[in-house]
C-alpha positions as CSV (number, residue, x, y, z in Angstrom):
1,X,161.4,133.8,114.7
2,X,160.5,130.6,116.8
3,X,159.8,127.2,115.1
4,X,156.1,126.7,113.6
5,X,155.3,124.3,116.0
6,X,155.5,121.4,114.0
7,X,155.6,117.9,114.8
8,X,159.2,116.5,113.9
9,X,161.1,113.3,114.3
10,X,163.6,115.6,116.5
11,X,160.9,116.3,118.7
12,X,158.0,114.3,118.3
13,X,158.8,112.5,122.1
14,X,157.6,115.6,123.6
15,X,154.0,114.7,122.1
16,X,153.3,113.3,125.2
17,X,150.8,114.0,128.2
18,X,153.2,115.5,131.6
19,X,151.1,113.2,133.8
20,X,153.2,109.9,131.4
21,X,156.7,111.4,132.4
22,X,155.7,111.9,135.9
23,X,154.4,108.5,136.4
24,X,157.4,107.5,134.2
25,X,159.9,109.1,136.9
26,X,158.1,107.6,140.0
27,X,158.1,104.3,138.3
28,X,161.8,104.3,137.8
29,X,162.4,106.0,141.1
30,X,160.5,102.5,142.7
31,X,161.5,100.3,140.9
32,X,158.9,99.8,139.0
33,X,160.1,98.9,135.4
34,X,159.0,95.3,134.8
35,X,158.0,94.2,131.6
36,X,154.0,95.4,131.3
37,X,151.5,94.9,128.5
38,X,148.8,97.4,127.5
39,X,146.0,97.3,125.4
40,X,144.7,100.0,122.8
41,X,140.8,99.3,122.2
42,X,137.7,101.4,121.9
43,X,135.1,100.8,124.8
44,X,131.8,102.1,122.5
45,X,131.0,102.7,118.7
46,X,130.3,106.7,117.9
47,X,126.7,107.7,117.3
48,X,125.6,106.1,113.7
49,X,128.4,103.5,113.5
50,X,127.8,100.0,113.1
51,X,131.8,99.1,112.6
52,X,135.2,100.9,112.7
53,X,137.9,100.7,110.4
54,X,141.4,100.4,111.9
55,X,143.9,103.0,110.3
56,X,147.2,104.4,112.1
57,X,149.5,101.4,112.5
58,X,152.5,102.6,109.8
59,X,152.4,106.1,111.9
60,X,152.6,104.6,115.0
61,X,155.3,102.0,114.1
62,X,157.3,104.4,112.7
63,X,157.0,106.5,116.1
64,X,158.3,103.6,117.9
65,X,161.2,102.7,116.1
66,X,162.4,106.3,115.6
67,X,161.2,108.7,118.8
68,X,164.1,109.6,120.7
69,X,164.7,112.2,123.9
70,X,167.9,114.6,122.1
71,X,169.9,117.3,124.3
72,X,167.0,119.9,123.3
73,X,164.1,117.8,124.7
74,X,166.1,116.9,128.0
75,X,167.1,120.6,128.4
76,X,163.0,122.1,128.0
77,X,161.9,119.1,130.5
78,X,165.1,119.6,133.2
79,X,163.8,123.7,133.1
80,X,160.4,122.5,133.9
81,X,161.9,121.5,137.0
82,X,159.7,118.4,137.9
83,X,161.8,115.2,137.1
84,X,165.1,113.7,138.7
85,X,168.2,113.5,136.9
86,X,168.3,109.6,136.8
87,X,165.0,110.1,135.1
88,X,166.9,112.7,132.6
89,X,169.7,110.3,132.3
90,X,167.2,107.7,131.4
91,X,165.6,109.3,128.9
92,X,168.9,110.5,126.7
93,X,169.8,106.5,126.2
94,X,165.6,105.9,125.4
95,X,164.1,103.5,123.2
96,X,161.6,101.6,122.5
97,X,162.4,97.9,123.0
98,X,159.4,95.9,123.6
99,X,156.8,93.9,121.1
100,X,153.7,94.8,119.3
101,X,151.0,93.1,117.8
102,X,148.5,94.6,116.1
103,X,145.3,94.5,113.9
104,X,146.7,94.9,110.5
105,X,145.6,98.0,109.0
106,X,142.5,98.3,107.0
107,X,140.7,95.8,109.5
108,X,136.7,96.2,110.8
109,X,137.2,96.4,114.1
110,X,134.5,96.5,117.2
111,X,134.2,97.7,120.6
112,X,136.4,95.9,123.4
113,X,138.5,94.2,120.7
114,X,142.2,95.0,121.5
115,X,143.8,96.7,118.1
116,X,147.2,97.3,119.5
117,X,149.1,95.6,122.3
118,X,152.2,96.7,123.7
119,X,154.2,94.5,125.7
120,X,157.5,96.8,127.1
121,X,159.2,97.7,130.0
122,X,156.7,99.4,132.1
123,X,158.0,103.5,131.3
124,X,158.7,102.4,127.7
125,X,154.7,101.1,127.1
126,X,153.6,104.0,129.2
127,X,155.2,107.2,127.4
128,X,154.2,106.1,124.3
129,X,150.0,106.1,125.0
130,X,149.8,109.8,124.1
131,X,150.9,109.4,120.7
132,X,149.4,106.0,120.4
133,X,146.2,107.3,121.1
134,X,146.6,110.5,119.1
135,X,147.1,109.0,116.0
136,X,144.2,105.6,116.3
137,X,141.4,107.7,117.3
138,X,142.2,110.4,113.9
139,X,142.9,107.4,111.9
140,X,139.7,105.6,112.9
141,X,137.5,108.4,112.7
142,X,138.1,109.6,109.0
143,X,138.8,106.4,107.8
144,X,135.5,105.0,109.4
145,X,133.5,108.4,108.2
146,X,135.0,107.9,104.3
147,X,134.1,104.6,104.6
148,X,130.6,105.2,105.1
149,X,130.8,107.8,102.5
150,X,132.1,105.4,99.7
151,X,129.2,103.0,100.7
152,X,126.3,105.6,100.0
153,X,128.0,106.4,96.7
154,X,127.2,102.9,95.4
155,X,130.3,102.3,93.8
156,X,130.6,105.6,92.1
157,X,134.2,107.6,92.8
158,X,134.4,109.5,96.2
159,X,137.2,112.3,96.2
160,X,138.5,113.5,99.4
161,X,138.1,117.7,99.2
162,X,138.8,118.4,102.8
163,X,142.1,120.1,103.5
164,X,140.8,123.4,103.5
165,X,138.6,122.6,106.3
166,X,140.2,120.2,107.8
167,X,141.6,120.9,111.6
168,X,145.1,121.8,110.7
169,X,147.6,120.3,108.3
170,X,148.7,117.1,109.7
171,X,145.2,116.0,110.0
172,X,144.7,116.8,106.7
173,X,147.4,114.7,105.5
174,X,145.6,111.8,107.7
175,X,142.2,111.8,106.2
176,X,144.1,111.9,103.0
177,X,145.7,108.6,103.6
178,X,142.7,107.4,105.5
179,X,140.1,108.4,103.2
180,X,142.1,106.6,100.2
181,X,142.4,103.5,102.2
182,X,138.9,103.4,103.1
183,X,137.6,103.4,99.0
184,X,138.0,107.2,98.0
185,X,139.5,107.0,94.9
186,X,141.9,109.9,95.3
187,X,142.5,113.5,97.2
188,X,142.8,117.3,96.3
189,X,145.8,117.3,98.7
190,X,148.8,117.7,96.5
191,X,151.0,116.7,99.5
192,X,149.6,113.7,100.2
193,X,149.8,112.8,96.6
194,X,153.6,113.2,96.7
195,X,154.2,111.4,99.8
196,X,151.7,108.6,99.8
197,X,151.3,107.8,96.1
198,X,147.3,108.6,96.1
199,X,145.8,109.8,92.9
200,X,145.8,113.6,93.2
201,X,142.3,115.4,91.7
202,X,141.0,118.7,91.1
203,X,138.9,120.7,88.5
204,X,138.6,124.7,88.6
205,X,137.3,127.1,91.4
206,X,134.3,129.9,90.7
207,X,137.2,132.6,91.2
208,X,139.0,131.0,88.1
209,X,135.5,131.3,85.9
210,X,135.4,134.8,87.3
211,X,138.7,135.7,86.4
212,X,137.9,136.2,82.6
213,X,135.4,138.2,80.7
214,X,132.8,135.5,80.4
215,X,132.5,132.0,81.8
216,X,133.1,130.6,78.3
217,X,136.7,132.2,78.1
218,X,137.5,131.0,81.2
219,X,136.3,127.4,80.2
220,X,138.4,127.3,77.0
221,X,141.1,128.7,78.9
222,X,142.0,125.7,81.1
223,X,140.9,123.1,78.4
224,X,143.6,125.3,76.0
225,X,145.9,124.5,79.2
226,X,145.1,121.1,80.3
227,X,143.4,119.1,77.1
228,X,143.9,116.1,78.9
229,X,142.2,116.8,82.1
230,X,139.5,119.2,81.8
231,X,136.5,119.2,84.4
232,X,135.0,122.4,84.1
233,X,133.1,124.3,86.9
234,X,129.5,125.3,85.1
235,X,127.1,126.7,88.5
236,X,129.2,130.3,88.5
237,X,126.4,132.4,87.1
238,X,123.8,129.4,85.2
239,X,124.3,126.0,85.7
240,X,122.2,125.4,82.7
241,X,124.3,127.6,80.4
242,X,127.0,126.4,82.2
243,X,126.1,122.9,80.7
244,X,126.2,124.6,77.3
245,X,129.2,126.3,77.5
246,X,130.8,122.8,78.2
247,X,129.8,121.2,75.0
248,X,130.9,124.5,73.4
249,X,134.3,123.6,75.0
250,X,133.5,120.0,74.4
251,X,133.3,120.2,70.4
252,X,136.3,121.9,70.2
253,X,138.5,119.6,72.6
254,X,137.1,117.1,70.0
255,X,138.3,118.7,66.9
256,X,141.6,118.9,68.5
257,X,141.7,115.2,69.0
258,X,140.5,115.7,73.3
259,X,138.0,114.5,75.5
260,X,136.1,116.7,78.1
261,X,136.7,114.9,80.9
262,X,133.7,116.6,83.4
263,X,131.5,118.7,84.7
264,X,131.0,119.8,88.1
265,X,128.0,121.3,89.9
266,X,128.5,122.9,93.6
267,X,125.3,124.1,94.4
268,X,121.3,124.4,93.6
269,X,118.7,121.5,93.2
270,X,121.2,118.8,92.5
271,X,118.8,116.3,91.6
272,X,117.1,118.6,89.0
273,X,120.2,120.3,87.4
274,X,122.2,116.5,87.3
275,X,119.6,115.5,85.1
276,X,118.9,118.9,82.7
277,X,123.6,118.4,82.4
278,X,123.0,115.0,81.5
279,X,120.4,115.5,79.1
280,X,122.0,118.5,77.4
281,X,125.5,116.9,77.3
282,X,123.8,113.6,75.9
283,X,121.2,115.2,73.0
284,X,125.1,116.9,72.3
285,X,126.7,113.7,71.9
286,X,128.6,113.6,75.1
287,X,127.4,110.9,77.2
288,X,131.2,110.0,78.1
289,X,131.4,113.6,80.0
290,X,131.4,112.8,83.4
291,X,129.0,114.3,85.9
292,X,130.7,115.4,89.3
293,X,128.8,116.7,92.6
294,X,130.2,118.5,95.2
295,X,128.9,121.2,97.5
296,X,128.3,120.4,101.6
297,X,127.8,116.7,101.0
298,X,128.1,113.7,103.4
299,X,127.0,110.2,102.9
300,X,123.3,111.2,104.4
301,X,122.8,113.6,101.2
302,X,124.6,111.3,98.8
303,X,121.9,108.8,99.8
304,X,118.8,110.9,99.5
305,X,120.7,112.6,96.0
306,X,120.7,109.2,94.4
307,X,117.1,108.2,96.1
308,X,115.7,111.0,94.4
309,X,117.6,110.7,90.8
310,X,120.2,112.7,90.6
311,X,122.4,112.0,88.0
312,X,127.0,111.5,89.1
313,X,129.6,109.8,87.8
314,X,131.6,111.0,91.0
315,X,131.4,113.3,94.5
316,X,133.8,115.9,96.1
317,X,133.4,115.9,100.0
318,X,134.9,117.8,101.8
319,X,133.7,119.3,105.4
320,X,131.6,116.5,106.3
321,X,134.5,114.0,106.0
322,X,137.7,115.5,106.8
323,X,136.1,116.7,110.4
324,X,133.4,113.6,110.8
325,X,131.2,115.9,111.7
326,X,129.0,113.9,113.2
327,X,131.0,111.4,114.9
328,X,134.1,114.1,115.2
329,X,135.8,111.7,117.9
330,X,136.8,108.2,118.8
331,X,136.6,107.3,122.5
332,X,140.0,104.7,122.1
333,X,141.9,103.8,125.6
334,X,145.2,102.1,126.6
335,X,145.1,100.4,129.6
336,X,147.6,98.2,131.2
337,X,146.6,94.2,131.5
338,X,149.0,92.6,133.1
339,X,152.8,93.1,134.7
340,X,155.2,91.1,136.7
341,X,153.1,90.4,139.3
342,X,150.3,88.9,137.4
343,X,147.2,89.6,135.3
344,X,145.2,93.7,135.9
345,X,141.7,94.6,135.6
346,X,140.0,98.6,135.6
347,X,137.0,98.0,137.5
348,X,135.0,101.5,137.2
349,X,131.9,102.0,136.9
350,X,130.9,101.4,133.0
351,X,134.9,100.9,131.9
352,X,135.5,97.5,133.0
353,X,138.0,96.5,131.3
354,X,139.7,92.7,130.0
355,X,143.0,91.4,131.8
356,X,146.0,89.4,130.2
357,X,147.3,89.5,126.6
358,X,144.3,88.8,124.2
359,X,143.6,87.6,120.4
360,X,140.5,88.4,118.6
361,X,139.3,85.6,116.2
362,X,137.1,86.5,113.4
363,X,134.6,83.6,111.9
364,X,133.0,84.0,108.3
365,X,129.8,81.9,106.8
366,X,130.1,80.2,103.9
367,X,129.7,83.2,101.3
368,X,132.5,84.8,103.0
369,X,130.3,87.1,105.5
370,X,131.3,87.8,108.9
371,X,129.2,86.2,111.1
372,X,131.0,87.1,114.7
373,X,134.6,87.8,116.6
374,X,135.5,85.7,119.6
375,X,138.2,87.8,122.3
376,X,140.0,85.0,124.1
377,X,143.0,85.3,125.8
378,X,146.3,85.0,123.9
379,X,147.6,81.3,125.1
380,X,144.5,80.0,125.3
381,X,143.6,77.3,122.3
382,X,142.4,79.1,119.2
383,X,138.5,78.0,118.4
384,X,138.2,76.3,115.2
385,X,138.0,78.1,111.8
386,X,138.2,81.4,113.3
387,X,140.6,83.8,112.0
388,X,143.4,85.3,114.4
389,X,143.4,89.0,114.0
390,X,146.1,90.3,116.1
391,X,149.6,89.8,113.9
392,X,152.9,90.2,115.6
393,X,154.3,93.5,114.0
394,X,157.3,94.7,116.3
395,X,159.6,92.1,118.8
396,X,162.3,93.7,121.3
397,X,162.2,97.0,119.4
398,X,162.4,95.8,115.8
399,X,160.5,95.0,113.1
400,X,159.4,91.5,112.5
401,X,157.6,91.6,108.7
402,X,157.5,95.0,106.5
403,X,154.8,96.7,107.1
404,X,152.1,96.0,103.9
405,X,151.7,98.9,100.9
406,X,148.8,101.5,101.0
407,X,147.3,99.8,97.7
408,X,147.6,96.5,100.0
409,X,145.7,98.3,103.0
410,X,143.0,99.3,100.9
411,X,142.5,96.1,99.4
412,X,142.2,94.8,102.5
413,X,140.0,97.7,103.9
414,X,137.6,96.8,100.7
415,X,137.8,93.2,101.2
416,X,137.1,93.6,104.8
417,X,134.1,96.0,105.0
418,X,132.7,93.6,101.4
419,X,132.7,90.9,103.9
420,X,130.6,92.9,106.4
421,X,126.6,92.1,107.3
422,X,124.5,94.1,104.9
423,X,122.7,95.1,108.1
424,X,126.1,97.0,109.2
425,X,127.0,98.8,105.3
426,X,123.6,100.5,105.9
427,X,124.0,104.3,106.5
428,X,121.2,104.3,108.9
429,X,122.3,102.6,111.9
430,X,119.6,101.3,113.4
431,X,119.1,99.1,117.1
432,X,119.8,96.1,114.9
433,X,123.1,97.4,113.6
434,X,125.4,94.9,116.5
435,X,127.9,92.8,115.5
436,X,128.2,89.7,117.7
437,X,131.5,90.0,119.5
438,X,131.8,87.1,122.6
439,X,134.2,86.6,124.9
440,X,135.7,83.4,125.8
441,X,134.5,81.5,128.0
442,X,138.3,81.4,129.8
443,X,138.1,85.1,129.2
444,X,135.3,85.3,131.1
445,X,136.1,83.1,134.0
446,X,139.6,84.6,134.3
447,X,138.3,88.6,134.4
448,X,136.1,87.8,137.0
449,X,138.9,85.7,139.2
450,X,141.3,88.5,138.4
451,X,138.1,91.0,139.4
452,X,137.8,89.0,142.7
453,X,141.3,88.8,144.0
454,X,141.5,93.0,143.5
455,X,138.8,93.9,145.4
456,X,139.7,91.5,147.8
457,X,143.1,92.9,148.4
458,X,142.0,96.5,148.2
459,X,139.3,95.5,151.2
460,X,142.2,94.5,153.5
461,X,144.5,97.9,153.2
């Protein structure tokens, strides 16, 4: 029986496009392995995003202090029979030594704003853009869709439901993480609970009511077997009944010294069968159970449930945010700035892109709103009261500061998309939704001088 094809630390170099370690090989068969910085940065916002929230920095750190070539690697690439053996040799003695800085997680982030810059030897900075790019435009994506999720839920809990239809099991650990950083308040995913500390929820499946005579066995069933933590599925058969069943289940959980946590309802008229719960578990004398929605939702129904009256304490999504289904990618790009022999610029048609090593600077009003982002380049003096964004993470292949917590990510995450134009927490983005990012005027002068001088040269060969 062969491996399951996981991703490993033993193997996870190989996560890596073929065209990297063939340009890789013709670099170091030229001579071609001078120190070189690249920049990860997204050129355009998805359809109905007004901001991005950065997520994937621990993953990729991790990647780069750890990813090495071993005998099994170098053995499945010299049987492709593509690369020299200095290149082999090469890679059995490979690290990564160069420097990062980076947005730290849990940042807003905009278009053109660099979130990651790698400054290496040219084949080290290189190799590593697959799984640089692999894990920034998954991270961004869920934690970007959860966090417009959390918004239209107007401060009531968000639960992440999603590994079940999320696409394959180490993106559902991702929008686990990224979901949790980005304000849900905790996951089904009983992994990620173990490995990242995030609050672990779950209430009862209709297969569990149907597994007993009548819906009110089952229901006294798991409160019998979990007291403590009881949220009881009631839309099997009636939702209605379902309701009444509860405060059966209710009033004896109270006798026993318990509280009924929940409810949940999965399906129907949501608006009108919140309500009808809440008034039958209220006229009971149960306004302390909790009302949870779940069924299909995204932050589009979420809105309209709560414009119309629906009645939740709490929301289970699942589908909508664990594939962003309808934003389900991020268009991020690496793309090398400058090298030995001086500053770079892409000049294609619609992906121009920004030479030399940058900082973003991020400005606030007085009530502690953003009001724009300046990118300048890095040396260049830093404009008054603006807020340098990039933060040296990694120098000569080790860590300079420990990376923060995930409770200190999402604070900052909250903080962060708090501090954000109420014009950009809206849900619907509209032609107004544009956050004001400038670039220097140095910035500007320099890209088109770079711009100049390469077309110039290309012209003469």
């Amino acid at each position: 029986m062969t491996d399951a094809g996981w991703v490993t630390s033993d193997n996870m170099a190989l996560l890596v496009d073929l065209y990297e370690l063939t340009m890789a090989d013709s670099y170091l068969r030229h001579g071609l392995n001078q120190r070189a910085t690249f920049d990860l940065f997204v050129r355009h916002l998805p359809r109905n995003r007004a901001f991005l929230l950065n997520v994937g920095l621990e993953q990729v750190v991790y990647y780069l202090l750890h990813m090495r070539f071993t005998d099994d690697a170098i053995a499945y690439l010299r049987s492709l029979r593509r690369f020299s053996d200095a290149f082999l040799a090469y890679l059995r003695d490979f690290r990564f030594r160069g420097d990062v800085w980076a947005m730290p997680e849990g940042t807003v982030f905009f278009p053109n704003e660099p979130v990651l810059r790698i400054t290496a030897p040219r084949i080290e900075a290189q190799i590593v853009e697959t799984f640089l790019l692999n894990t920034y435009n998954a991270g961004v994506m869920y934690a970007s869709k959860a966090a417009r999720v959390v918004l239209a839920a107007q401060g009531r809990g968000v639960a992440d439901f999603s590994p079940r239809r999320d696409h394959g099991t180490d993106a559902a650990m991702k929008v686990a993480r990224a979901a949790y950083i980005a304000g849900c308040v905790g996951t089904s995913n009983v992994l990620a609970g173990k490995v990242y500390g995030i609050p672990v929820i779950g209430t009862m499946a209709h297969s569990y009511v149907m597994s007993f005579p009548t819906e009110l066995d089952a229901f006294r069933a798991y409160a019998a077997d979990f007291p403590d933590n009881a949220v009881l599925l009631i839309d099997t058969y009636d939702t209605l009944q379902g309701a009444r069943h509860a405060v059966v289940v209710a009033r004896e959980l109270q006798e026993r010294g318990y509280q009924l946590r929940g409810v949940r309802l999965d399906s129907g008229d949501l608006v009108r069968l919140s309500r009808e719960v809440r008034r039958i578990l209220d006229e009971a004398g149960f306004p302390e159970v909790q009302i949870f929605l779940s069924g299909d939702l995204n932050e589009y129904r979420i809105r309209d449930l709560l414009a119309a009256g629906a009645v939740a304490d709490a929301f289970g999504v699942g589908t909508q945010l664990g594939t962003s289904a309808d934003a389900p990618y991020i268009n991020g790009v690496y793309k090398i700035v400058e090298d030995e022999l001086g500053l770079k610029v892409k000049l294609s048609t619609g992906k121009v892109s920004l030479p030399g090593r940058k900082q973003v600077y991020r400005f606030y009003d007085g009530q502690g709103r953003m009001t724009h982002d300046i990118i300048a380049l890095h040396d260049e003096p830093a404009p008054p009261g603006g807020e340098p964004l990039l933060q040296e993470v990694i120098r000569d292949g080790e860590p300079v500061v420990p990376l923060p917590s995930l409770a200190e990510i999402r604070q900052r995450a909250q903080e962060q998309i708090a501090a954000l134009p109420e014009h950009l927490r809206s849900i619907d983005v509209g032609p107004d939704a544009v956050y004001d990012v400038r670039i220097s005027r140095q910035l500007q002068a320099t890209q088109a001088q770079v711009a100049s001088q390469a077309l110039a040269l290309e012209h003469q060969v």
